[in-house]
N, C-alpha and C positions, 0 to 999 in steps of 0.2 A: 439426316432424313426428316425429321419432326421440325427443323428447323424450316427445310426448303417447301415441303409441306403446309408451315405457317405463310411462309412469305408467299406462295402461290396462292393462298388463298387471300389473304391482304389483295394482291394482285385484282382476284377476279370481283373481290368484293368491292373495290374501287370503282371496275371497270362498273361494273351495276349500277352506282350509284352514280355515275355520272350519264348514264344512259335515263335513267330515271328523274334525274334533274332537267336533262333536258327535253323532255318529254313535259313538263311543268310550265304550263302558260307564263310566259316574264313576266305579266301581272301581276302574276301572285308570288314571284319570286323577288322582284325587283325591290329597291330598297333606297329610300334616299340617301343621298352620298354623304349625310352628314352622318347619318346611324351608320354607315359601313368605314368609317373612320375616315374618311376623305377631305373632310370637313371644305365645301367649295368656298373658294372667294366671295359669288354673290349668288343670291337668292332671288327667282322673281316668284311673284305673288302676282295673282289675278282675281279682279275681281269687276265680276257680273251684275248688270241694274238696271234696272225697269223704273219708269214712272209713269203715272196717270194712263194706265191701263182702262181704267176707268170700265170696267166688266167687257173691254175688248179681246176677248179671250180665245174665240174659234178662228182659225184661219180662214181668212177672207183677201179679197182687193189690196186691204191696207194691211193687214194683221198678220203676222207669221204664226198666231197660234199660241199658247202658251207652251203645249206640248211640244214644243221646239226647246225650250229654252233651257230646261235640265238636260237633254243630248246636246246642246252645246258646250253649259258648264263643263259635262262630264268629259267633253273632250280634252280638257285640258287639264292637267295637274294643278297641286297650289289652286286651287280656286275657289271664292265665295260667288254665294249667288243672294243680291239685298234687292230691297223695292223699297222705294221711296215716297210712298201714299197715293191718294187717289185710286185706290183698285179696288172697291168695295162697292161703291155706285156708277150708273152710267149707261147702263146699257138693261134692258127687257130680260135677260139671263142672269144681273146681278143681282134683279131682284124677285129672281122665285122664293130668297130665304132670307132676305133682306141682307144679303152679304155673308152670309153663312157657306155659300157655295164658293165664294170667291176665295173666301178663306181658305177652304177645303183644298182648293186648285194651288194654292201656294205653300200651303205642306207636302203635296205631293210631289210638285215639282222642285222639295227642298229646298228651299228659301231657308238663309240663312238667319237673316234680320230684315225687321217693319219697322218703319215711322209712320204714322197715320197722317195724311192728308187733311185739306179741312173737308172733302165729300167723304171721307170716310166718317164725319157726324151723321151725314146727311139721315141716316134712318134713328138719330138720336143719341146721344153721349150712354146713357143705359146701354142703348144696346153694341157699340163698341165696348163699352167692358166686357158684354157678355163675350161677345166674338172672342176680346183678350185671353177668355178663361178657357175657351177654345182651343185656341191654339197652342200648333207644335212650334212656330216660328217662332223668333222671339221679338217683339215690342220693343221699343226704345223710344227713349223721350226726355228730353233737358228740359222743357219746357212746358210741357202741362201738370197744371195742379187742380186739385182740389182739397176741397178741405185745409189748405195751406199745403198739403202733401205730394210728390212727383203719383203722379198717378201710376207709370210705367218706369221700366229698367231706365236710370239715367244713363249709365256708358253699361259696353260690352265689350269685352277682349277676344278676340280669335286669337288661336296661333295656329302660323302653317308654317311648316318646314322652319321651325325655329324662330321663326319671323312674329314678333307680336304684334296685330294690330288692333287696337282702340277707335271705338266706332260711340257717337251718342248721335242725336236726333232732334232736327227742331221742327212744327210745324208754325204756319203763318202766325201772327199775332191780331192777323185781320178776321181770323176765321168767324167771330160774334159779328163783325160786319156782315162779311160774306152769308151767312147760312141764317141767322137772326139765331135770340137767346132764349127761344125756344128749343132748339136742336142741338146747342151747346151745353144746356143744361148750368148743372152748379161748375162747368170748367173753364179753367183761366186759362190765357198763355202767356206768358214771361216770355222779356224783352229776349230776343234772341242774341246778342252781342253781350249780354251779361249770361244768359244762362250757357253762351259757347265757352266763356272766359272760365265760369267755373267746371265745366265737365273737361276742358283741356287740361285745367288742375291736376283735377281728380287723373286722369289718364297719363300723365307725365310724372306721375309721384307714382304710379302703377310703372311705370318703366318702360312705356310701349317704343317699338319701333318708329309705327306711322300711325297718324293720327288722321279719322275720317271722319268729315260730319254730313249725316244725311240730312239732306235741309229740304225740306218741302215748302219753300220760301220765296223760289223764282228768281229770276235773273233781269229783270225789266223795270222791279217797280221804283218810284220815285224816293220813297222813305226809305229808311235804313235797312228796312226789312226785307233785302235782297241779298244774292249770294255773292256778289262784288264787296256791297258794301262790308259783309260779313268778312272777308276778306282781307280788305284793307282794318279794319279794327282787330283783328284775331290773327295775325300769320303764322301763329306757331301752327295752326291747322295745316295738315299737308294736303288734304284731297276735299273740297266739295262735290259729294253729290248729288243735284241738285232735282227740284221738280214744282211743281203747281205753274209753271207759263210756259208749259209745253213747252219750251225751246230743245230744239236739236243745234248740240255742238257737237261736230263731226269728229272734229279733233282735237273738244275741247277749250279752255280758256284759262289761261293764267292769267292770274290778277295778285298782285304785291307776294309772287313765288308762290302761291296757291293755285292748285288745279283744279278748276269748274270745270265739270262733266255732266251732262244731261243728255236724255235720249230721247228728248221730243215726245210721243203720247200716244196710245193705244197698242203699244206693239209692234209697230213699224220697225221700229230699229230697234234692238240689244245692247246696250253699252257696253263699254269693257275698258276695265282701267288694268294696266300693265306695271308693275312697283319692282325695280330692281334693288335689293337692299344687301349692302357689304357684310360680309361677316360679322364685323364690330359693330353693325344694328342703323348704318348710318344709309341713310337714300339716294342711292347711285343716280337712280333715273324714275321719272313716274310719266306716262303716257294716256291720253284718250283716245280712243276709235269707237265704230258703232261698227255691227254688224246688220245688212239691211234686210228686209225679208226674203227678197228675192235670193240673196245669198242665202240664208235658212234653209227654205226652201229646198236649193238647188244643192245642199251640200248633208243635210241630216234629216235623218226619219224622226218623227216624231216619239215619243217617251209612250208607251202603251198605255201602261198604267193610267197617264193622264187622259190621254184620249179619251178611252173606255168612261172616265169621268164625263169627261166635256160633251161627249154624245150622248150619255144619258142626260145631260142639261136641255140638250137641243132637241130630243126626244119629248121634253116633258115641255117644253116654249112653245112648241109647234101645237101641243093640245092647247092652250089658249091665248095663241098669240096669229095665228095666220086666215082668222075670218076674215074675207074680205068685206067692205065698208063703202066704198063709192068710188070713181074714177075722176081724177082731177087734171083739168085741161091741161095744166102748164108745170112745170118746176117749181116750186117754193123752193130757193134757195138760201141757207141758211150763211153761205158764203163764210166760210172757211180760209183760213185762220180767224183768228179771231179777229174780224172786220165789219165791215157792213153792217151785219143785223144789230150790233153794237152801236153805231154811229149814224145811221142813218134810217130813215124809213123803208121797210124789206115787207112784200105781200106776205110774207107767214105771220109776219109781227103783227098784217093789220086782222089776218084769219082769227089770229087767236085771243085776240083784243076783241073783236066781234063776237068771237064766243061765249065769251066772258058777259059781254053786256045784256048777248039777247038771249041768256040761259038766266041769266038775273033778272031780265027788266029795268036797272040802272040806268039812269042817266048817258055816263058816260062808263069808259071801263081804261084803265090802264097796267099794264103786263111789263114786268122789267127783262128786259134782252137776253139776261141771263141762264133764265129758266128756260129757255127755246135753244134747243143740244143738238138740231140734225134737220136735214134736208125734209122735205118732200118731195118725193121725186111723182110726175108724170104716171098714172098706168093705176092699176087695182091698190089703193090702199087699204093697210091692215092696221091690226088694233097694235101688233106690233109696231107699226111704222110707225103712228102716232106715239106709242111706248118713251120709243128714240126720240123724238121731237120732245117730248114732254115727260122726262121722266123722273121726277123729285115725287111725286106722287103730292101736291100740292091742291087746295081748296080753294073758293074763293068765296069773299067776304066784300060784303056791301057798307061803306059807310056815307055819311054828310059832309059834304064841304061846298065851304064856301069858293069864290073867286079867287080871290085872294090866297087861301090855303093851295089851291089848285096853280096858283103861278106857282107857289112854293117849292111843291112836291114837282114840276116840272125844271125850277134851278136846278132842283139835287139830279133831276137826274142828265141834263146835260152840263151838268157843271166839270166836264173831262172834255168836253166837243174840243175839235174834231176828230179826238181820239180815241178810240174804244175803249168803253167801259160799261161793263154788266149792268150798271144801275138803270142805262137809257133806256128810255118807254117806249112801248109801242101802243098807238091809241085809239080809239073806239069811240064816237059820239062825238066827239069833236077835233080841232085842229088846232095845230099853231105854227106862229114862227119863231125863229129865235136869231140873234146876232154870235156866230163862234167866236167872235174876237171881241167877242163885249168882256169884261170884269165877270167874273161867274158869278153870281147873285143877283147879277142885272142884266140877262143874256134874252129872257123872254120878250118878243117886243110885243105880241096879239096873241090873242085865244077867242077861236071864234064856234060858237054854239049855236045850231039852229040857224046859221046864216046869216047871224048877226054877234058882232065883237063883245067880250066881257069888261066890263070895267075890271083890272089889273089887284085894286087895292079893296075891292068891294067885298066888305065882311058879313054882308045880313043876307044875301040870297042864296040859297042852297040847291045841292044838286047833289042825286047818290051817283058815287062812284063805284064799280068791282075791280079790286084790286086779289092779286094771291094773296094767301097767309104767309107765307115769308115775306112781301114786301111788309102787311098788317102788324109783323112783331116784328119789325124793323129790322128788317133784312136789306142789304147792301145801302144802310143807312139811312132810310126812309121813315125815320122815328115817329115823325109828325101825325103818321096815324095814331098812335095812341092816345093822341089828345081830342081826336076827332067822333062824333056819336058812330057808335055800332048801328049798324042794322039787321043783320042778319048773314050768317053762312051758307052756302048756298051748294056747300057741296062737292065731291070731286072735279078738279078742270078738267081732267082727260076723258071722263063719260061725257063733259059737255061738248068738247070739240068732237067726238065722235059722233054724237047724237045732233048737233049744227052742221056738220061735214054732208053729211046726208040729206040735209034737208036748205043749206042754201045752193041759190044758181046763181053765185058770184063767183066768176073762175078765177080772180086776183092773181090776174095775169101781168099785173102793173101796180107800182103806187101810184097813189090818189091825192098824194098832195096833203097830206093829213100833217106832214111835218116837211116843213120849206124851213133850210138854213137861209140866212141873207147876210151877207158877212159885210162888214162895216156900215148898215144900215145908218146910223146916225151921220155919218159923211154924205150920206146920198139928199 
């Protein structure tokens, strides 16, 4: 009796317990099949990545939002979520806190790992440390120093599902070109093809599975300091991911059995790399895709938590960003990709090259293409609008130059014609031509002043120029000011373009001839 009594009760206490069990969300019961003794064949690993956000953060047109992008991670098991620089400046929202908020938005949405970009100086190398000490994300970095010292984590290990992957980070080498060395401060950047050689050391004597380098180094440029060329001198790297020249690879790019992955720039698209890894640690398979907004969109609700962030962003923009300011006839078109406003003469280049002159009084005034980030569109402009066009938060400075120095500073900056490049002017007070197929250094063929041509070599007659303060501390390689007399700072650009926006009646509805290519001019 006491027996059958036991076993009855065994009986019912089973049955309980499996009613109970199943009554228990799989989520929280479910278990990877390696912990439940199953041990599978292969492993996949996923992993999520953004670049050049560039404070494109609210869903918009082009932008899926950030608050997408952790309910996508979370859809899928196995997965990291990394950015790959550029998200700190860029937009009128990144800088209510000078990238403090930006930050903010990428702890929330759990981000796993940062490499900083080179616009993640832009509000000054100080204060990216500060951001560093900020954050819950974690930094990563093979390649900046100070002090002789890696300033950030050089590699990082994750492991998912038993899967170890080794991640380091490299940003541009060009970045003291790009932003000048005033904004980069006392920091260096090493050769990136030696400092990938030594954190793949480091990561393979760590034992990793796969090996990832976040490279905010671009896919396009001519020197080595591309994620091709990175490629072909480093293969033991499994996965580039890649950013700083916007490109979007949809599905991808191998180059010498390395996979470049990039997702193109502001949020548009999601990357997603897919790693299937064998038991014994070896790599079955590794894939690119992008997910596009409109998929976003149409397929997940946004992350609360962030939201609730990001509208109080646009709550506190709207208090000093949406005065209206004046109505402008036509489009300033800033032409997108990076085209046009880079390589040729564009009505915003010559707005804002005018502004510069007739807020100074200078002579002449020249503005490098690069500082000019966004359209003007048609209808009521705002102080935001202008924000976007103009948002490094830049000064300008009036110096002396001669002719002569003035051809100079005009080689450097078409010395890429007919190809886009940040450093081309746009100009103010005078004009010129040039030959694209000349030798660079001998491309200017006239500069003409007051309607009448400069002698070329002429070093004794002077003329103030307004140039930015990042061109002034030689920014995108424009050194030559430092040799030239100072005259004076004159103060924020973007109060000036606001305060001439209103008060000229040039609709610059067209270029004006301020810069005529003439291409084989010495044959003619």
């Amino acid at each position: 009796m006491n027996l059958l009594l036991t076993k009855r009760k065994v009986l019912m206490l089973t049955a309980m317990l499996a009613v109970a069990f199943l009554a228990v969300p799989a989520s929280l019961y479910a278990r990877p099949a390696s912990e439940a003794g199953l041990h599978p064949r292969e492993t996949t690993v996923t992993i999520f990545h953004t670049n050049d956000i560039h404070g494109r953060v609210t869903q918009s047109s082009s932008s899926m939002g950030i608050d997408r992008v952790p309910a996508i991670r979370e859809s899928v098991r196995n997965s990291l979520l990394v950015d790959v620089g550029d998200n700190f400046w860029g937009a009128p929202i990144a800088a209510l806190n000078t990238g403090a908020d930006m930050l903010n938005l990428l702890d929330l949405a759990g981000y796993d790992l940062f490499t900083p970009g080179n616009h993640d100086f832009d509000y000054g190398f100080d204060r990216l440390l500060e951001l560093h000490e900020m954050a819950r994300v974690e930094f990563v970095s093979s390649n900046i120093f100070a002090n002789g010292e890696l300033v950030f984590n050089e590699v990082a290990i994750r492991e998912v599902e038993g899967v170890r992957i080794g991640f380091f980070g490299l940003t541009s080498p060009d970045t003291p070109q790009f932003l000048g060395e005033g904004l980069v401060g006392n920091a260096v950047f090493g050769n990136v093809i030696e400092a990938a050689k030594r954190s793949v050391a480091i990561l393979q004597a760590a034992n990793v599975d796969v090996i990832v380098a976040l490279a905010h180094i671009g896919t396009g440029f001519a020197d080595e300091n591309n994620s091709g060329s990175l490629a072909m001198a480093v293969p033991e790297i499994d996965i580039i991911i890649d950013g700083h020249s916007h490109t979007l690879l949809e599905n991808g790019n191998v180059v010498n059995g390395v996979l470049i992955a990039s997702a193109g720039d502001h949020l548009r698209f999601l990357g997603r790399i897919d790693i299937v890894v064998s038991e014994s640690g070896g790599i079955v398979s590794k894939s690119a895709s992008v997910i596009s907004r409109q998929e976003a969109l149409s397929n997940f609700e946004p992350q609360a938590n962030v939201t609730a962030a990001l509208n109080r962003l646009v709550e506190l923009l709207a208090e000093n960003q949406d005065s209206e300011l004046a109505f402008v006839v036509t489009t300033l078109d800033y032409a997108m990709p990076l085209g046009n406003i880079r390589s040729e003469e564009r009505p915003i280049g010559n707005l804002i090259a005018d502004a510069a002159r007739h807020a100074t009084g200078a002579d002449m005034a020249a503005i490098n293409s690069g500082g000019i980030r966004a359209d003007l569109e048609s209808g009521d402009v705002t102080v935001g609008n202008l924000f976007e066009v103009l948002p490094f938060g830049n000064e300008i400075e009036v110096f002396e130059i001669t002719p002569a120095q003035l051809a100079g500073v005009l080689e450097h900056g078409i010395q890429s014609a007919p190809e886009a490049a940040s450093r081309f002017l746009h100009v103010s007070g005078f004009s010129f031509t040039y030959d694209p197929n000349a030798e660079p250094g001998s491309r200017v063929l006239s500069i003409t002043f007051g309607g009448a041509p400069l002698n070329l070599t002429d070093s004794a007659r002077t003329f103030t120029i307004a140039v930015n303060n990042f061109m002034a501390g030689g920014g995108d390689g424009f050194v030559m000011f430092e040799s030239m007399p100072f005259v004076g700072n004159f103060g924020d650009q973007l109060e000036q373009v606001i305060e001439f926006i209103q008060t000229t009646t040039n609709s610059y509805a067209n270029v004006e001839g301020r810069i005529v290519a003439v291409p084989d001019a010495a044959q003619r």
